[in-house]
C-alpha positions in Angstrom: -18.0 -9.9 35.3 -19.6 -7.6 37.4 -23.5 -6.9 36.7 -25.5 -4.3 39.3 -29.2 -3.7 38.9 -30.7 -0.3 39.2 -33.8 -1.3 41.4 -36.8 0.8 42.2 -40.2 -0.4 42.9 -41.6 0.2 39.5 -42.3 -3.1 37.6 -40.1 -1.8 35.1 -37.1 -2.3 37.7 -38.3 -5.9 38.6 -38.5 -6.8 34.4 -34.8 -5.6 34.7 -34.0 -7.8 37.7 -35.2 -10.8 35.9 -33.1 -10.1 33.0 -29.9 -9.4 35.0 -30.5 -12.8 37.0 -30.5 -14.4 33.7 -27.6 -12.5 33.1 -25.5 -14.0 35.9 -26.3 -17.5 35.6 -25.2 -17.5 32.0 -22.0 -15.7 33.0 -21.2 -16.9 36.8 -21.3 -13.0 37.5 -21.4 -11.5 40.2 -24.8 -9.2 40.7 -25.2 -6.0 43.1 -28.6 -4.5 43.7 -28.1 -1.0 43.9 -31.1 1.2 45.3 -31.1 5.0 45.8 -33.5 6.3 48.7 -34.9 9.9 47.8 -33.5 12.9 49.2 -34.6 16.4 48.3 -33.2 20.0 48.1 -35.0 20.4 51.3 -34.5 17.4 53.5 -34.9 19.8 56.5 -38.1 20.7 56.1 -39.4 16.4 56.1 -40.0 15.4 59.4 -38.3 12.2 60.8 -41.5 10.0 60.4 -41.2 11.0 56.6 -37.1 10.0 56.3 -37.9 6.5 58.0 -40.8 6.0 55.9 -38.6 6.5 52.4 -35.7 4.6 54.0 -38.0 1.5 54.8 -39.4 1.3 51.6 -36.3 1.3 49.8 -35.2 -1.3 52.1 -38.4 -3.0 51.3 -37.6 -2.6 47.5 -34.0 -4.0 47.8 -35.4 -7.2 50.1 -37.8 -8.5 47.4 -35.2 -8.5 45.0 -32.7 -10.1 46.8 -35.3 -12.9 47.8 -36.3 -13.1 44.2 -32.4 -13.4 43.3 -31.7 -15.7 46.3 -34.5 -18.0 45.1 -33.1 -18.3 41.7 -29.5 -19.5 42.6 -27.9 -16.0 42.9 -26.0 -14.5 45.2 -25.9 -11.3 45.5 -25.0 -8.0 47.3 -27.0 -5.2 48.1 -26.5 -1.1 48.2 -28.6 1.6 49.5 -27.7 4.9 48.7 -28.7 8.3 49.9 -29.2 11.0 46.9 -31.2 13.5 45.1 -30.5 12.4 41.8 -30.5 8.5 41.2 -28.6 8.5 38.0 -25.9 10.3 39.7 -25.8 7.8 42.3 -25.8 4.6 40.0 -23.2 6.4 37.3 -20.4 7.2 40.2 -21.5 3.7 42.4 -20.4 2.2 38.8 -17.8 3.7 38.1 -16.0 3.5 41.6 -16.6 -0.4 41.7 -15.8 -0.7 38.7 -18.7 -2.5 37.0 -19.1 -4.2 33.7 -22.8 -3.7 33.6 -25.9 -1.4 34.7 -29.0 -3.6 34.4 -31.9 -1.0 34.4 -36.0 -0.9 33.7 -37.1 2.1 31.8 -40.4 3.5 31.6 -41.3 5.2 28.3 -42.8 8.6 28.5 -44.1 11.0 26.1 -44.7 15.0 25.4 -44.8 17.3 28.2 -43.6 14.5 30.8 -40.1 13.5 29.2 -39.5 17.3 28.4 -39.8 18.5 32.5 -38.7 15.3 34.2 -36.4 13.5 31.9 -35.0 10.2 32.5 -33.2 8.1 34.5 -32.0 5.5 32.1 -31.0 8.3 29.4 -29.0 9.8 31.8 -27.0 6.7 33.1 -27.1 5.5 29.4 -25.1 8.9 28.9 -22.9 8.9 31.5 -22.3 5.4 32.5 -18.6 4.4 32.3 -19.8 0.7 31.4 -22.5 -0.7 29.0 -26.3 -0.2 30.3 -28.7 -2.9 29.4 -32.2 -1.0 29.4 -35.2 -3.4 30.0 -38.8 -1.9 29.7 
């Protein structure tokens, strides 16, 4: 079975990664951490200070979770993409690996807020050519 996480740094993301570690020790699965670094319409106009800095961070991101799944018996691989739209990234990563699972926190949001931004998780939950366990 093959299990990826979705990982940002929301704690919503590191709820997820504790359930998808739980996850592969029950199954002997193998786990991918899968982290999209922002890009934007504009990338252009962000100087290279501003790149560095979101590249590092997601790097950050992606290094605390694969200590945390290290130091609970995992072993794991990691993934850092490059996109503007995360769900994007996670439903075609998925889909070209072939993966059994999408592991994934979810923030709830109301009103105004779910109407102009929307959601990551609804969107891979939508798309996804696998099943999508959404952890909030």
């Amino acid at each position: 079975m093959k299990i990826m996480i979705a990982l940002d740094k929301s704690e919503y993301a590191f709820n997820a990664l504790r359930k998808a570690v739980d996850i592969v020790k029950k199954e002997n699965a193998e786990l991918t951490i899968f982290s999209v670094c922002p890009e934007f319409l504009d990338m252009e106009g962000f100087s290279t200070e501003i790149r560095e800095f979101l590249l590092k961070e997601t790097q950050g991101v992606v290094a605390l979770g694969k200590a945390f799944a290290e130091k609970s018996g995992v072993f794991i691989k990691t993934v850092i993409e490059s996109g503007y739209s995360p769900a994007d990234n996670i439903v075609n990563y998925a889909e070209k690996n072939k993966m059994d699972m999408i592991v994934m926190g979810h923030k709830s949001r109301n009103g105004l807020e779910r109407l102009l931004v929307g959601s990551v998780a609804a969107k891979v939950v939508t798309y996804a050519p696998c099943s999508v366990l959404v952890v909030r």
